[in-house]
C-alpha positions as CSV (number, residue, x, y, z in Angstrom):
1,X,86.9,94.4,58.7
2,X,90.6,93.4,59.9
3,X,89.3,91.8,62.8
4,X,86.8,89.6,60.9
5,X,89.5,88.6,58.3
6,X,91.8,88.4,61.0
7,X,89.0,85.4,62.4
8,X,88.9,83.8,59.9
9,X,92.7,83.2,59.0
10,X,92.7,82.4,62.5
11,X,90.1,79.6,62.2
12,X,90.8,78.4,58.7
13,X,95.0,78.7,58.8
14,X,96.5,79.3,62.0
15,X,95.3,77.6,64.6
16,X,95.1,73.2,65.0
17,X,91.5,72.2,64.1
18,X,90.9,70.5,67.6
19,X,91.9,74.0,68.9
20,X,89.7,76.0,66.4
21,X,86.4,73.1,67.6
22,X,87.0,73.4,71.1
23,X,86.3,77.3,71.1
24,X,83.6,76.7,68.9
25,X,81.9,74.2,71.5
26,X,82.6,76.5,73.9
27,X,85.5,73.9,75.9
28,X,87.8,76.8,75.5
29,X,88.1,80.0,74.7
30,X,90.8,81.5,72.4
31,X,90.9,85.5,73.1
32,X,91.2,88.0,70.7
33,X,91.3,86.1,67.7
34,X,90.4,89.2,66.0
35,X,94.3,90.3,66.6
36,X,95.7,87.0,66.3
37,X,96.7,87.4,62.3
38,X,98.9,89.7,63.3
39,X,102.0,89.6,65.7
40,X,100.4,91.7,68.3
41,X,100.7,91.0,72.3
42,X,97.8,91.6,75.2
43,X,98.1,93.6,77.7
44,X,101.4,95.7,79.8
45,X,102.7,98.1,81.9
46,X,104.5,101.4,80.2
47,X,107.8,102.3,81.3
48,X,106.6,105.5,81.3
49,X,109.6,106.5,83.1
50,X,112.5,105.6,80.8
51,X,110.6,107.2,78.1
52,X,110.1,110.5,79.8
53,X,113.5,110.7,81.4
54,X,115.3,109.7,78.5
55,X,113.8,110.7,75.7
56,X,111.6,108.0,73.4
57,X,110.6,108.2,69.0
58,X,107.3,109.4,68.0
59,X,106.3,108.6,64.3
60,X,110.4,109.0,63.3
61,X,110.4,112.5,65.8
62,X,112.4,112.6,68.3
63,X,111.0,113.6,71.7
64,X,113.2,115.2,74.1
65,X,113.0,115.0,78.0
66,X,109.8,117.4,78.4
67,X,111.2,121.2,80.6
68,X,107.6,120.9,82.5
69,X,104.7,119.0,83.5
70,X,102.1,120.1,81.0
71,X,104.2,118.9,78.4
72,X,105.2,116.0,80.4
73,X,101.6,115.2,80.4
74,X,100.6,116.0,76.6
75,X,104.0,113.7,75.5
76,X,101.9,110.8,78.0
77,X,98.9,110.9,75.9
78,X,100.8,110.6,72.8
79,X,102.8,107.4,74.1
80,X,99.9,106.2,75.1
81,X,97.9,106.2,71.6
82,X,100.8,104.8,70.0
83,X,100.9,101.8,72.1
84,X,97.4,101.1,72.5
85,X,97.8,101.3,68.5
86,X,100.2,98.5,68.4
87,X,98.8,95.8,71.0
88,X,95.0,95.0,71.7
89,X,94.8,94.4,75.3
90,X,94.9,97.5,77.8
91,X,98.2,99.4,79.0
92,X,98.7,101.2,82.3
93,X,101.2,103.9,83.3
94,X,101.3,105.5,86.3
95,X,101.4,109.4,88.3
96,X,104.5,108.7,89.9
97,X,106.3,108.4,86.8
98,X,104.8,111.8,85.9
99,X,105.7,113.4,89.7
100,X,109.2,114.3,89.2
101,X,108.1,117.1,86.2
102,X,106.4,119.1,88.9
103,X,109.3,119.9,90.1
104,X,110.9,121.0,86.8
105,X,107.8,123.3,86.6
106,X,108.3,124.7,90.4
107,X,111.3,125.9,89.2
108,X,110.7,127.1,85.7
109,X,107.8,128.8,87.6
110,X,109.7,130.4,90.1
111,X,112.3,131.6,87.5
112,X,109.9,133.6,85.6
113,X,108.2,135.4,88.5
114,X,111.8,136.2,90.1
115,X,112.1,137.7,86.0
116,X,108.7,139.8,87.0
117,X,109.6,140.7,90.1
118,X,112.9,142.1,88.6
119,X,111.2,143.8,85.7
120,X,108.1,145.5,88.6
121,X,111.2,146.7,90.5
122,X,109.6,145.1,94.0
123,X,110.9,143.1,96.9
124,X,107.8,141.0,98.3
125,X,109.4,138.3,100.9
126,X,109.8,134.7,100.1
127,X,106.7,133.3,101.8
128,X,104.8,135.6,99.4
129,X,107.0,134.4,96.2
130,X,106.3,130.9,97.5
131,X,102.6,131.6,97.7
132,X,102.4,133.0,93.6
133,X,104.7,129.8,92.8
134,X,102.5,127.3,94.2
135,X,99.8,128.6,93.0
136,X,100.7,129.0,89.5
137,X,101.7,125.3,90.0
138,X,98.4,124.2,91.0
139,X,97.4,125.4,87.7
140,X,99.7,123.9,85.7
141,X,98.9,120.5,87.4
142,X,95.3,120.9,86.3
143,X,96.1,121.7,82.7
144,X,98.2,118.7,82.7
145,X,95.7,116.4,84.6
146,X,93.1,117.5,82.2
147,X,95.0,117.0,79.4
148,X,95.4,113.4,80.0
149,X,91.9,112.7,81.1
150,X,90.2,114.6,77.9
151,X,92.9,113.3,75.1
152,X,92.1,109.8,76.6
153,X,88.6,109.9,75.9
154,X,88.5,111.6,73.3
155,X,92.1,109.9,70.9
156,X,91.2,106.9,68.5
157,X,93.5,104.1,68.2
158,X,94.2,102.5,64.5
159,X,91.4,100.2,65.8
160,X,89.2,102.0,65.9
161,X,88.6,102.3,70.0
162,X,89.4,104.4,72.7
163,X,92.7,103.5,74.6
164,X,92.0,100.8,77.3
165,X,94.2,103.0,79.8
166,X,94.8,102.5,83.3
167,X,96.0,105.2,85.6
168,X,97.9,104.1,89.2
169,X,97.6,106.1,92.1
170,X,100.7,104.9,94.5
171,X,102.2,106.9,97.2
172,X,104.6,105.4,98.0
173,X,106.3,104.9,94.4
174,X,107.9,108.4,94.8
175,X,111.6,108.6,95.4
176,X,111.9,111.2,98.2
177,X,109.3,113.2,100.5
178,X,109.3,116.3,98.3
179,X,108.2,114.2,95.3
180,X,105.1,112.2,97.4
181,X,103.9,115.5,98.3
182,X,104.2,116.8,94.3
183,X,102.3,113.2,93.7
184,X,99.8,113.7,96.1
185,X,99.0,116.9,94.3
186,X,98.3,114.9,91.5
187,X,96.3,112.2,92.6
188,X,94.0,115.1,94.2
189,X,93.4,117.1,91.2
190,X,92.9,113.3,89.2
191,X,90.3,112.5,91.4
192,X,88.5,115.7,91.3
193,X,88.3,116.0,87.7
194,X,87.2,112.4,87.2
195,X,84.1,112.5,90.6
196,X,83.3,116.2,88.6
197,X,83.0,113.7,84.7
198,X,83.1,115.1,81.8
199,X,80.2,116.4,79.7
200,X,78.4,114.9,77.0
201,X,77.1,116.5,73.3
202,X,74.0,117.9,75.4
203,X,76.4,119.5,78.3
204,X,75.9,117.3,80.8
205,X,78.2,116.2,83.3
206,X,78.8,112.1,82.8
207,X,81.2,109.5,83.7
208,X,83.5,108.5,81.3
209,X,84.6,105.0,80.8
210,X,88.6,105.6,80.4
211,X,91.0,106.3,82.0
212,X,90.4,103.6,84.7
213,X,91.7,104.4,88.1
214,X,93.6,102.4,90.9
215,X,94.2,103.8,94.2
216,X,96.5,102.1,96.3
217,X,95.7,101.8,100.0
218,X,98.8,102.2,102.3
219,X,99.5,103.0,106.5
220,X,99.4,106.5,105.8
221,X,96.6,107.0,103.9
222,X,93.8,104.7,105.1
223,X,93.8,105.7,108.4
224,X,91.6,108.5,109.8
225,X,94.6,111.4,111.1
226,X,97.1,110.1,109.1
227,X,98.2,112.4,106.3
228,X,96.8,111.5,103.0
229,X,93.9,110.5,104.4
230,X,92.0,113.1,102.6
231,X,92.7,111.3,99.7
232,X,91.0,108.1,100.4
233,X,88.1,110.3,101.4
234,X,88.0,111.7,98.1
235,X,88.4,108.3,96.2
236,X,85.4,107.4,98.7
237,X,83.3,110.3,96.8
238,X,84.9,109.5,93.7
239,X,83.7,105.9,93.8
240,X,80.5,106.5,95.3
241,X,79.7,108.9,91.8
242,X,81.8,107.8,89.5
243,X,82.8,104.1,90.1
244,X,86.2,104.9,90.0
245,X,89.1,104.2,91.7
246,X,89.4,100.8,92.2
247,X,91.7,99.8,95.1
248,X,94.8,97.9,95.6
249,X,95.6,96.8,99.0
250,X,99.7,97.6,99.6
251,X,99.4,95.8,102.8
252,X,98.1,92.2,100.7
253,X,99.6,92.8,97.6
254,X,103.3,93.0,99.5
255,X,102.3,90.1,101.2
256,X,101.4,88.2,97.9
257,X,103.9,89.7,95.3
258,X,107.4,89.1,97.2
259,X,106.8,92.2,99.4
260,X,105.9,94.4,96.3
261,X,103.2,96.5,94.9
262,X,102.6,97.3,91.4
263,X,99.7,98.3,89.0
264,X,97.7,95.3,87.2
265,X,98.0,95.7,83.3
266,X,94.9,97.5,81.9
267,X,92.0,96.0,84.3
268,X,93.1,93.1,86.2
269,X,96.0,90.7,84.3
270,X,99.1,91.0,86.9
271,X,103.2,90.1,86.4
272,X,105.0,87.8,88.3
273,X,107.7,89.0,90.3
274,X,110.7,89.3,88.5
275,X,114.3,90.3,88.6
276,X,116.3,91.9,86.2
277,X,120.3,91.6,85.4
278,X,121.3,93.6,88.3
279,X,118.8,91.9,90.9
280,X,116.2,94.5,91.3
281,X,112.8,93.9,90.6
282,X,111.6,95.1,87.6
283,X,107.5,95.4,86.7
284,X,107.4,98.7,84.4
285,X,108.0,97.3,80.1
286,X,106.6,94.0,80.7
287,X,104.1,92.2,79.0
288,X,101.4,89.6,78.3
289,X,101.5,87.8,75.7
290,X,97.6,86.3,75.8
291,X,95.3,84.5,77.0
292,X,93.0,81.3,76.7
293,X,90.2,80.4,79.1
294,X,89.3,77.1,80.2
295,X,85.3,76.6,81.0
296,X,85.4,74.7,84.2
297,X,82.2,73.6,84.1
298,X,82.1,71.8,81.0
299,X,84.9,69.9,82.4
300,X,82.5,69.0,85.6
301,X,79.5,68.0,83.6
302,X,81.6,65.6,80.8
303,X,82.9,63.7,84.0
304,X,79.1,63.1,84.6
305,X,80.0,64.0,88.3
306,X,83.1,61.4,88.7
307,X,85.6,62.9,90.4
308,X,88.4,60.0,88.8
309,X,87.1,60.7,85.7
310,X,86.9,64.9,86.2
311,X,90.7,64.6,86.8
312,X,91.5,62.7,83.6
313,X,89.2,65.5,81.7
314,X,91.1,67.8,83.7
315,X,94.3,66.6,82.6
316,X,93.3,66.7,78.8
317,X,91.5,70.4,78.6
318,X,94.5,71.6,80.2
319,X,96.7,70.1,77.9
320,X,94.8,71.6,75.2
321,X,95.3,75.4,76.7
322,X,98.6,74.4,76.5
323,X,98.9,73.8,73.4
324,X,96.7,76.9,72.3
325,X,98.7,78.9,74.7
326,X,101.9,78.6,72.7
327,X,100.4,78.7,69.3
328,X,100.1,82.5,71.0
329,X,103.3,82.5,72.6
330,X,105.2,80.7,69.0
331,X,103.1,83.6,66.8
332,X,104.8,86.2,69.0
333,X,108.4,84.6,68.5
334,X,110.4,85.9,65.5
335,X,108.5,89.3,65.6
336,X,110.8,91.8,64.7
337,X,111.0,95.2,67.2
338,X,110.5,96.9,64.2
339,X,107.2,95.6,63.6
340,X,105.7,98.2,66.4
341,X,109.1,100.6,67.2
342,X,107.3,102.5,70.0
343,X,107.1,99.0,72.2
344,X,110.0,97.7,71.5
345,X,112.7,100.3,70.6
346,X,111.9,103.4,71.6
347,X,111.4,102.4,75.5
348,X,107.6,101.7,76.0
349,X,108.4,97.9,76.6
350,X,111.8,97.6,75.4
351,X,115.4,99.5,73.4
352,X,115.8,96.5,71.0
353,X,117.7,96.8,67.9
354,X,117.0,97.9,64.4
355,X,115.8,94.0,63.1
356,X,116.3,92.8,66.2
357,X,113.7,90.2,67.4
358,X,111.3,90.5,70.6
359,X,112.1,86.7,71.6
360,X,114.5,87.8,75.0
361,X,111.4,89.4,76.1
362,X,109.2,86.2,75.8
363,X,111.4,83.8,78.2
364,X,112.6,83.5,81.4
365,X,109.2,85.1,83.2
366,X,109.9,89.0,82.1
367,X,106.8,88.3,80.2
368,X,103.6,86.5,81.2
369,X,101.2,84.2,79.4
370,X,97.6,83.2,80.9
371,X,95.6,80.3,81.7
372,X,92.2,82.0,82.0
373,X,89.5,80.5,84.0
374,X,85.5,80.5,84.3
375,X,82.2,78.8,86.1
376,X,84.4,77.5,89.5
377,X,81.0,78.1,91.1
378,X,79.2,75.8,88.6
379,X,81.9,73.2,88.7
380,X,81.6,73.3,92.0
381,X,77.9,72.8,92.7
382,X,78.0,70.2,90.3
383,X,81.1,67.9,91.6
384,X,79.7,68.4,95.1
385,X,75.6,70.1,95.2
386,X,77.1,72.7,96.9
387,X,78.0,76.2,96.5
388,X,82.0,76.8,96.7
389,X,81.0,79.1,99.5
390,X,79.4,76.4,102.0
391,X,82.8,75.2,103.8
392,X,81.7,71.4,103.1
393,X,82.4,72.4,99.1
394,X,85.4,75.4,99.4
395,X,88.6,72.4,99.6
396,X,87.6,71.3,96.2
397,X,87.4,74.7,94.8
398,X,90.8,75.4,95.9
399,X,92.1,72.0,95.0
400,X,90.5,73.1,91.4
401,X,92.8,76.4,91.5
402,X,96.1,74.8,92.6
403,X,96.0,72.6,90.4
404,X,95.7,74.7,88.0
405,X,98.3,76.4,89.2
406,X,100.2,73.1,89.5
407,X,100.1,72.7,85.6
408,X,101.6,76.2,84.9
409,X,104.3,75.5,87.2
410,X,104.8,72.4,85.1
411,X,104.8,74.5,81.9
412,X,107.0,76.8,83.6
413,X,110.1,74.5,84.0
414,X,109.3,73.0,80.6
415,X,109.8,75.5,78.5
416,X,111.1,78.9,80.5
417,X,107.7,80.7,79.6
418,X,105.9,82.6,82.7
419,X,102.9,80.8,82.7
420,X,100.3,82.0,85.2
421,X,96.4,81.4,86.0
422,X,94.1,84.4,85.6
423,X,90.7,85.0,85.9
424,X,89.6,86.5,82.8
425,X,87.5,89.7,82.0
426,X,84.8,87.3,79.6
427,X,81.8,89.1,80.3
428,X,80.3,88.6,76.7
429,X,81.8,85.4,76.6
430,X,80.6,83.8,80.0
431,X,77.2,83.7,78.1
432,X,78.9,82.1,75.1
433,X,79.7,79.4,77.3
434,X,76.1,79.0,79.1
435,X,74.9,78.5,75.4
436,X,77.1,76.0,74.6
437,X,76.8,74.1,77.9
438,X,73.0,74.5,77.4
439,X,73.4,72.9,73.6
440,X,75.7,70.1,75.0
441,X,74.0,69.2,78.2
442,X,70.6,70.6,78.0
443,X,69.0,72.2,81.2
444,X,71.1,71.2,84.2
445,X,69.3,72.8,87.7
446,X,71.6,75.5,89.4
447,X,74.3,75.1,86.9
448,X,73.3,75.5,83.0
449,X,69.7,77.2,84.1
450,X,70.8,81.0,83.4
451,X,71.8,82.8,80.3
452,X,75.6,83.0,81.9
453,X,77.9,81.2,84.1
454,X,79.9,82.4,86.8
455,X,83.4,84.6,86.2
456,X,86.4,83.5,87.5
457,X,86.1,82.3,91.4
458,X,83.4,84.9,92.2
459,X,80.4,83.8,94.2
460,X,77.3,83.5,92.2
461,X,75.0,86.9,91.8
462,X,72.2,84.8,93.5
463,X,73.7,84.0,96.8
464,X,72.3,86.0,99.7
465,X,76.0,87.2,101.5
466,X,77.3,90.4,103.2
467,X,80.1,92.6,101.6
468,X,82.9,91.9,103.6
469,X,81.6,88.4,103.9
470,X,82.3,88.4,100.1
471,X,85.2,90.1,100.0
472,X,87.2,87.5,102.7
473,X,86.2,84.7,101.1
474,X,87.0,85.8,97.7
475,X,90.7,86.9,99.2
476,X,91.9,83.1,98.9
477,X,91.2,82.4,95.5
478,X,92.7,85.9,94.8
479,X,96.1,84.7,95.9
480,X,96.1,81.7,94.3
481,X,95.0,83.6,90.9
482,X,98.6,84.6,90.7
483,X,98.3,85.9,86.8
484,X,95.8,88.7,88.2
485,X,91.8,88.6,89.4
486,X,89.6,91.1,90.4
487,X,86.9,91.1,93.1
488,X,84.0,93.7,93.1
489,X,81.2,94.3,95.5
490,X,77.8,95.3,93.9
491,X,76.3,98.4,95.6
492,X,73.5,100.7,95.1
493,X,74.1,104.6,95.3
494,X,76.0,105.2,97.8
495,X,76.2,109.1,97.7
496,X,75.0,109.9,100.6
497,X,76.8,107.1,102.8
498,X,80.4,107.6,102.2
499,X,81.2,106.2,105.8
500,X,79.7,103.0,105.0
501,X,82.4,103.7,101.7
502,X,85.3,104.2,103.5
503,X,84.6,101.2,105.9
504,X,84.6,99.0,103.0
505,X,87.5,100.4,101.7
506,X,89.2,100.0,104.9
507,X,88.6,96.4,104.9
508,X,89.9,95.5,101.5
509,X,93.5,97.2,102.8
510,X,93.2,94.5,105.2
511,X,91.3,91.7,103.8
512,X,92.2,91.7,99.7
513,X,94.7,92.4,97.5
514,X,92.5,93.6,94.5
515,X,88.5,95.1,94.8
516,X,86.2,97.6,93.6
517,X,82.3,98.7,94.0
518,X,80.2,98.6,91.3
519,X,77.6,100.9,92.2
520,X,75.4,103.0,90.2
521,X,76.4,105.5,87.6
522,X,73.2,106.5,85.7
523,X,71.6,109.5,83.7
524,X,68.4,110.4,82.5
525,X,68.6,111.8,78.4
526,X,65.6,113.7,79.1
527,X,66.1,116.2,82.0
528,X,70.0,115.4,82.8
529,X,69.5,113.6,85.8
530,X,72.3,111.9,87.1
531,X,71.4,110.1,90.3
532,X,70.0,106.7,90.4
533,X,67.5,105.3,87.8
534,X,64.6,103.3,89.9
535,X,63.4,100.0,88.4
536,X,59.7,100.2,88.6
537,X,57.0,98.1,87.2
538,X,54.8,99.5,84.1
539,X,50.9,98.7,84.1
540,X,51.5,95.4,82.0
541,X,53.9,94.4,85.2
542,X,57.2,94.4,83.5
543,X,60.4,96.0,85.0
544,X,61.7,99.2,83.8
545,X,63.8,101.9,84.4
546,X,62.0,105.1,85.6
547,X,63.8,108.8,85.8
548,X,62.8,109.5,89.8
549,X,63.0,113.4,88.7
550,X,61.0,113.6,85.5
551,X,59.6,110.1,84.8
552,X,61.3,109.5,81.6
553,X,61.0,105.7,81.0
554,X,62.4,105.5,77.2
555,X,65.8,107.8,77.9
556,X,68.2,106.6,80.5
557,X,71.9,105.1,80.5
């Protein structure tokens, strides 16, 4: 009921009229207009770290630097349903931020079994000490792993939803050797729960939509013989069931991001590089402030195929993300930190001030704001007949992205906002647009024909092409998307092939920055099934889904 009221203040009150039409007409598209009545930001990345070590406020309670990592863990989930509380886009913290508590538990640990060694009145030898330590440890990792994975899934924000929470996996963010081993632990015991699910009202082991997980790929885990290798083999698994990890290449993303690596913000919206006062970079308690989408191909097929007059079309659409981009940026400005004190005074984004406003936070880059994207492939074919995949057509999709990016760097220098070009998660809304390119231009072969229009810069479902084909060509636009994209490759079950897996995951470390596999996850209501559902055709010839253990046609998901 907020949202809807929210939707229509927006449309009636708070946004320009031309803005409010174009959205509408499906030129644009203004995100999360259901928030927008409110002085709420997208998406960010917890400094889960400053709040841990140095103690953040939970509903007026003070919360003191937790004395293991169980508690370390529990204190996690709490931040994190506070903060997905008081934003609507998703939040990501990560392990390594969590690593350092295992070693407050070792020794905790240890301290009460030298107390029960005392008390028995024996003298076993260190190794054996060592041995009970560790393995008490072990434990207390997979309380603390479960804890985060079941509160996750099972918390409810003021909104009504599930956190959007995403969980990065990075070696080499730990401080010293000890402390990548203690993360290492974690990442295992992560990836076991999430390949083993959790279960459903019937008892049945599924796979749960949140947390999401990133892996990052790096020398000395990617490599057969190296030594976390056994990790990536277990992400491999993981995938293959679950369709989780995704994976972040440290190799490209170094390469790309100023030679650094960092998690994208909830599912795929990623910071500039930035420096903070004393020069380091800083990625952890920054922000997004929102989003609007331009449809690319509407912008194609108003130009009637004239490439003079696409640019001047161009020129004006952009323009008007502009200006809808700041209404969001000037609906932010004046918000007070006390408006939601868990982002912005007690360390999840910020220690502001008592009535201090969030405005510092919106300038100079420490924050982004996104020009979204959608239908390159349909602009494409249209401007040229060709796919952007046929090397007569790709120089005119990537003149279509930097230019793009040309205009936010424009923006940028104008007005000392960090302006950035994304590639939107508009899954619903990609077949908004198709509708209203079908109302406004009526049946256009190969580029208003289907129900949906392309995402982003990713090659059309209907082109024959090869994973790693896919994945190299996609790479380019990825590094010109500098406000964050994602690329996935659509598999079937791949179960029993985790080489073919791990070779694929092996070539995004060197070929991408950002990928996943979308491969089957499915499960059968009737007899608990959970391998793939076929797609068979019924006696009157139409497709459906088909149980291959019990032949329940009415009960899958």
């Amino acid at each position: 009921m907020a949202g809807e009221v929210s939707k229509d203040l927006t449309k009636r009150l708070l946004l320009p009229q031309d803005v409010v039409e174009a959205d509408k007409e499906g030129i644009i598209h203004f995100h999360d207009s259901d928030y927008y009545a409110q002085h709420m930001h997208n998406c960010d990345l917890v400094n889960l770290e400053d709040m841990l070590q140095n103690g953040t406020v939970i509903s007026e309670t003070r919360i003191e630097k937790p004395h293991s990592f169980s508690t370390a863990c529990n204190i996690a989930t709490q931040i994190i349903a506070q903060v997905a509380s008081n934003q609507y886009g998703g939040q990501s913290i990560s392990l390594a931020h969590l690593a350092p508590f295992v070693e407050v538990s070792r020794k905790k640990i240890r301290g009460e079994v030298l107390e029960e060694v005392r008390v028995f009145g024996c003298t076993p030898s260190e190794e054996v000490i060592n041995q009970v330590v560790e393995k008490r440890l072990r434990q207390e990792v997979i309380k603390g792993v479960q804890t985060i994975q079941y509160q996750v899934i099972t918390l409810m924000t003021t909104n009504g939803q599930a956190p959007f929470l995403t969980v990065f996996m990075y070696l080499n963010e730990a401080k010293n050797e000890q402390e990548k081993k203690d993360l290492s632990m974690i990442i295992e015991e992560t990836l076991k729960q999430r390949y083993q699910g959790v279960k459903n009202e019937a008892g049945v082991w599924i796979t749960p939509a949140f947390p999401k997980l990133i892996y990052v790929l790096e020398e000395d885990n990617v490599n057969e013989g190296t030594e976390y290798y056994y990790l990536t083999e277990l992400a491999a698994r993981c995938t293959a069931k679950r369709l989780v990890p995704d994976y972040i290449s440290e190799k490209k993303m170094m390469e790309l991001k100023e030679g650094n690596c960092f998690p994208v913000m909830g599912c795929r919206s990623a910071l500039s590089p930035w420096k903070n006062e004393k020069g380091t970079y800083q990625f952890y308690g920054r922000f997004n402030q929102g989003v609007v989408t331009i449809n690319l191909v509407d912008v194609a097929l108003s130009s009637g195929g004239d490439k003079d007059t696409f640019w001047k079309i161009f020129d004006e659409r952009l323009d008007l993300c502009y200006r809808a981009l700041m209404c969001r940026h000037n609906r932010l400005k004046g918000t007070l930190s006390d408006a939601a004190p868990i982002l912005w005074q007690n360390g999840a984004l910020a220690r502001l001030k008592k009535g201090e406003t969030i405005d510092k936070l919106l300038y100079g880059g420490y924050s982004t704001i996104s020009l979204g994207y959608a239908g390159l492939y349909e602009c494409v074919k249209y401007m040229t007949g060709k796919s952007h995949t046929d090397p007569e057509a790709t120089p005119f999709a990537l003149e279509v992205m930097e230019y793009m990016n040309k205009a936010c760097n424009r923006w940028k220098e104008e007005t000392n906002i960090g302006f950035s070009i994304y590639g939107s998660p508009i899954e619903s809304t990609t077949y908004k647009f198709a509708k209203c390119l079908q109302k406004r231009f009526g049946m256009v072969e190969g580029v208003t024909d289907r129900s949906y229009i392309t995402n982003s810069y990713h090659v059309n479902v209907s082109e024959e092409i090869d994973a790693f084909a896919k994945l190299k060509f996609e790479s380019q636009f990825q590094a010109l998307s500098t406000g964050g994209a994602i690329s996935y490759v659509e598999v079937p079950n791949m179960q029993g092939n985790l080489p073919a897996v791990l070779q694929i995951i092996r070539y995004i470390y060197d070929n991408i920055m950002y990928a996943e596999l979308n491969t089957k996850s499915d499960y059968c209501q009737e007899c608990g099934f959970d391998g793939e559902i076929k797609i068979v055709t019924d006696e009157g010839g139409k497709l459906v889904w088909e149980c291959p253990k019990c032949g329940n046609r009415t009960r899958t998901s």
